[in-house]
N, C-alpha and C positions, 0 to 999 in steps of 0.2 A: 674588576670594573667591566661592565658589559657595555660594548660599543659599537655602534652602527659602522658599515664601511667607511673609511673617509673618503672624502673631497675633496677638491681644494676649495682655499677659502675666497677664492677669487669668482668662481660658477656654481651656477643654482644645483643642490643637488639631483640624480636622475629622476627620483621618484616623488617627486616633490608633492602627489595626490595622497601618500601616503597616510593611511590611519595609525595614529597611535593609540591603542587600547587600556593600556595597562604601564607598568615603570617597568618592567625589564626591556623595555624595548628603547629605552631610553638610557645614557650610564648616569651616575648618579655623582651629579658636580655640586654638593652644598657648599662645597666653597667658592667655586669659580665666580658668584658673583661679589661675593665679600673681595676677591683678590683684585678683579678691575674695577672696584669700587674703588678700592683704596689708590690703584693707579690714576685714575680719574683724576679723585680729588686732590690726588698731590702735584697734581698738572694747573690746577685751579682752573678746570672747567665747567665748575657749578658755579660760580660767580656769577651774579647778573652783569648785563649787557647792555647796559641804560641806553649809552649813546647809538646802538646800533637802531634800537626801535624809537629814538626821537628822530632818528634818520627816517624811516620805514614811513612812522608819522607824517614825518612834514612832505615826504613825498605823496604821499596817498592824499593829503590835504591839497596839493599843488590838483595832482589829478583830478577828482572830484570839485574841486575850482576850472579848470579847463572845460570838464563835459557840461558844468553850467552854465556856463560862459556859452560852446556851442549849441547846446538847445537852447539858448534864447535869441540868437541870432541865428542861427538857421532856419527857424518859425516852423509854419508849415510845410515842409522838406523831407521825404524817403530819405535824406540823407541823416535822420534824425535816429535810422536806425541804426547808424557807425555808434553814437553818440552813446545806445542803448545797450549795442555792445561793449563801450567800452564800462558802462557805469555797471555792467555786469563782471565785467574783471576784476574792477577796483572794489567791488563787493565782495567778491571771494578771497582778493588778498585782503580785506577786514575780518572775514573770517579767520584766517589763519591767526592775526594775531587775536582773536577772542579764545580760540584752542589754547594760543601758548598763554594767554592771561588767568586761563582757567588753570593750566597746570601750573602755575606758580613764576614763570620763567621770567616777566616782564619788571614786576615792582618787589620792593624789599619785604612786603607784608602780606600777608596770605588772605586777610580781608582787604586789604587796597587791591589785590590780583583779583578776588571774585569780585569786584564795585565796578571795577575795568571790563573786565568779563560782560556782566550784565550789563551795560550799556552798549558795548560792542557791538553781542549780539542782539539786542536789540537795534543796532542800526541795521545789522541786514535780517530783521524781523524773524529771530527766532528766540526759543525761550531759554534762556542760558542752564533753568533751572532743572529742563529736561533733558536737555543734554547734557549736563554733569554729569545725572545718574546714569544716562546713557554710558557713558564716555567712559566714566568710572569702571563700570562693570566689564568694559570691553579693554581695558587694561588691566585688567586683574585675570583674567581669565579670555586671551585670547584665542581665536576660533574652536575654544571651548565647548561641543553641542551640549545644549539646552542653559547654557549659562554666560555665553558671549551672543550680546543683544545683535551681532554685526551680522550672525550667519543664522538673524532667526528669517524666517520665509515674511517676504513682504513684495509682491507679485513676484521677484524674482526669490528661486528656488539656490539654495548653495548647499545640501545635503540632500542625498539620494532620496531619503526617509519623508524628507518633502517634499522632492517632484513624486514621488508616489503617488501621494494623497491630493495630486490639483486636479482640479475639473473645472469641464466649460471653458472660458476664453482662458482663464490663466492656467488651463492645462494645456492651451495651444500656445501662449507664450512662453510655458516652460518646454516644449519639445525644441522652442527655435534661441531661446535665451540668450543666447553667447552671442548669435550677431545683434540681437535684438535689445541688448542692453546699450550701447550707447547712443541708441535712439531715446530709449524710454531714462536715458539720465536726464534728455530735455525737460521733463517734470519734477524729475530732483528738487528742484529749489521749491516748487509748488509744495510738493510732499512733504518740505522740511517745513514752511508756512502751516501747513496743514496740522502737522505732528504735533509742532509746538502749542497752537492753540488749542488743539484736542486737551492736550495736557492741561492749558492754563484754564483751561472751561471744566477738569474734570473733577467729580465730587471731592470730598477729604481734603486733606491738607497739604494745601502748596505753595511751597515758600517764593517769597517775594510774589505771590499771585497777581497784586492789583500793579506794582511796581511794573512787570516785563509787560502785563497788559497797557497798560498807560504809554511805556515805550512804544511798542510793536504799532498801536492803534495811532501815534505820532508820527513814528516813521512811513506807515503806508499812506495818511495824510501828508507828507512832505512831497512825498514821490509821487501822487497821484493827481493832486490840484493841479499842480502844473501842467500833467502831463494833458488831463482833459479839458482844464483851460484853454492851451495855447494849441492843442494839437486837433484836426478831426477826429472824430470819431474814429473811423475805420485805424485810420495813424496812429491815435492814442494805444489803441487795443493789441498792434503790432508793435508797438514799441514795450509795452510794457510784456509783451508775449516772445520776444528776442531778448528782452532785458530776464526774465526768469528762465529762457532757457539758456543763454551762456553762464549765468552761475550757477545751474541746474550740472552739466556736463563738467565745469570746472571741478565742483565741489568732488562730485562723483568720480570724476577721471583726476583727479589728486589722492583719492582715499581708496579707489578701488587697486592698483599696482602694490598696494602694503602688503596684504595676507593673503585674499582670494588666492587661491591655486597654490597656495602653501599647506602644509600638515594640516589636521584635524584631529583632534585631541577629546577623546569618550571624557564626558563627563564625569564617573571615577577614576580616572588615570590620577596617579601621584607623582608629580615631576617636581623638580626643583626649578626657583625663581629664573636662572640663569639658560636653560634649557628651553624653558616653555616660550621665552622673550624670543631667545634670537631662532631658534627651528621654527618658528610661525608667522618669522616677519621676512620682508627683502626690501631689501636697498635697491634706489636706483642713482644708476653711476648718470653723468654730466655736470658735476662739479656748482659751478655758483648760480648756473642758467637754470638748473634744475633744482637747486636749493630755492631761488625766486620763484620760480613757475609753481612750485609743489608747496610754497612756504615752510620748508623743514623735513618736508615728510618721507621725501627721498632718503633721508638718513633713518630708516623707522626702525630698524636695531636697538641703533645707539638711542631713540625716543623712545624705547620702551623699557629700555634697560635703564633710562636715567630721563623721567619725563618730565620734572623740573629746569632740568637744561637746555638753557639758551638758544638759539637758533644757531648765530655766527659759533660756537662752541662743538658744535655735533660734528663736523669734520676731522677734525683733530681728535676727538671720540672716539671714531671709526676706525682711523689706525692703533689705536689703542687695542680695541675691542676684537678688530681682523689678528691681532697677534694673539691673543688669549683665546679665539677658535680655533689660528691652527696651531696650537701648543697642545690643546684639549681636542681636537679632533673632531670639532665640530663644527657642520656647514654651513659656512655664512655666503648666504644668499645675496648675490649683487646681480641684474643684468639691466641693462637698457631701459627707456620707458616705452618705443615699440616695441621692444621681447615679451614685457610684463602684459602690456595689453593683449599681444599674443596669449600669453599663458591665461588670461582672464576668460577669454572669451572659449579657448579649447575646453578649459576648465567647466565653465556652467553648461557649451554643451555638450559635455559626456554627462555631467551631471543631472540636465535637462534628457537626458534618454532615459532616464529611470521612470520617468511620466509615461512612456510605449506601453501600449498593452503589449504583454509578453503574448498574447493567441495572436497575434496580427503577423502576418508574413512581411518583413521587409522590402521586400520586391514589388508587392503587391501597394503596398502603402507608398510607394516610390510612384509608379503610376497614378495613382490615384492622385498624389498631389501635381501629378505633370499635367 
């Protein structure tokens, strides 16, 4: 067996930029996911979870009753933009459970889970059907180059081989990326709007087309009569512009701590299922605060290794999964969620320096920007 240094399974390992090119660089575990499968299931933590997400439900219903509740008695009110933020929140934890509806985790039926799905995400106005494929491909092959949709180049750059090739403005936003990304997640939620209907507008064949259209075109009529009804102008435009960007930043600072700044894996590497899941994911530790805030994703190991399972489940996963790395010698990534944004941002920009003309003196170009 060929095997990397170990770590412990408690800290990120040191080189966590690391490329893997090829399988010797990897040892070859085909059974280690067959063996915490079978532990898993005999714990009975693929069971669904009914009563946890009629919980999740009726609170997220409570919330969303409250912010309408205050924007119609607050009227015309700056304070309308608490309200904005908070229906930004409670949009993001809809998302989460439209992710876990799609992977199966919610309802006993795999078309009752997509029916859920698509309506979900169609209340925070995206297309469920683009995001499957999305999603799909990006568990099957994660930070996979040319075949994980997550690390293809979309203003920001996460492979050298594409800050290479940026010019013009997003060749300036790739030199500064790292700090410049949790600025520009503020448009996140816009770009997911955006994506989604490129999608459902685009030729050929797309399923449930008129279906997420019909939602999405209802949903942005619920939230926006009101909003230019009762609000001014100037007010309406700021509300609805705090309201896309706190689920803009949510979405994005919930999904970015997963893999960024973890392995990259060449597009012919051959690795085994149990390998490629957990050396491309990390965890972040803070227990149930962080299970809420992240909706699940904090545990993103154990949801890649088993993405049908549960929310409330994934914990108890974790200690499973933490024993069988370090039996097998393999690094399970856990730190903080300020460490992870640390790593995110050192991350893109080293990676953002591959955009430099290599002729430019650094000293020189130090001044120049001063």
């Amino acid at each position: 067996m060929v095997t990397l240094t170990p770590s412990p399974a408690t800290r990120a390992p040191a080189r966590s930029w690391q490329r893997y090119a090829d399988a010797t660089t990897y040892p070859p575990l085909i059974r280690a996911y067959t063996e915490v499968s079978a532990a898993v299931k005999e714990a009975g933590l693929l069971r669904r979870a009914r009563w946890f997400y009629v919980l999740v439900g009726a609170i997220l219903l409570l919330g969303f009753g409250g912010v309408w509740t205050g924007f119609v008695l607050l009227g015309p009110s700056w304070f309308q933009l608490l309200m904005a933020a908070g229906l930004g929140l409670l949009l993001t934890q809809v998302a989460f459970l439209a992710h876990e509806a799609g992977h199966k985790q919610i309802l006993a039926s795999a078309p009752a889970n997509d029916r859920l799905a698509r309506v979900l995400a169609g209340l925070i106005g995206m297309s469920f059907s683009w995001w499957d494929s999305k999603h799909t491909r990006h568990h099957a092959n994660p930070n996979r180059v040319s075949k994980d949709p997550d690390v293809a180049v979309d203003t920001i750059s996460f492979l050298e081989e594409d800050a290479v090739r940026a010019r013009g403005l997003i060749r300036w936003i790739t030199l500064r990326q790292g700090w410049l990304f949790f600025p520009l997640l503020t448009l996140e939620g816009l770009n997911l709007h955006v994506q989604s209907l490129r999608h459902l507008l685009s030729r050929g064949r797309v399923k449930h087309r008129w279906w997420e259209l019909s939602m999405i075109a209802a949903r942005f009529a619920a939230l926006m009569i009101p909003v230019f009804l009762l609000l001014p102008l100037g007010m309406a435009f700021a509300f609805l512009g705090v309201q896309f960007a706190v689920f803009g930043v949510c979405m994005g600072a919930s999904f970015a701590p997963n893999h960024k700044g973890m392995p990259v894996i060449d597009k012919d590497a051959r690795l085994d299922f149990f390998s490629k899941q957990v050396r491309t994911s990390r965890n972040i530790s803070g227990g149930w605060w962080a299970t809420t805030l992240l909706g699940g994703l904090n545990y993103q190991i154990e949801h890649h290794l088993f993405p049908n399972m549960p929310r409330p489940h994934l914990a108890k996963a974790r200690v499973i999964v933490r024993r069988f790395c370090a039996e097998l010698e393999v690094p399970y990534t856990e730190t903080s969620l300020l460490r992870s944004y640390g790593i995110v941002i050192a991350y893109l920009n080293r990676v953002g320096l591959a955009a430099r003309d290599p002729f430019e003196c650094p000293i020189t170009a130090e001044f120049r920007r001063a």
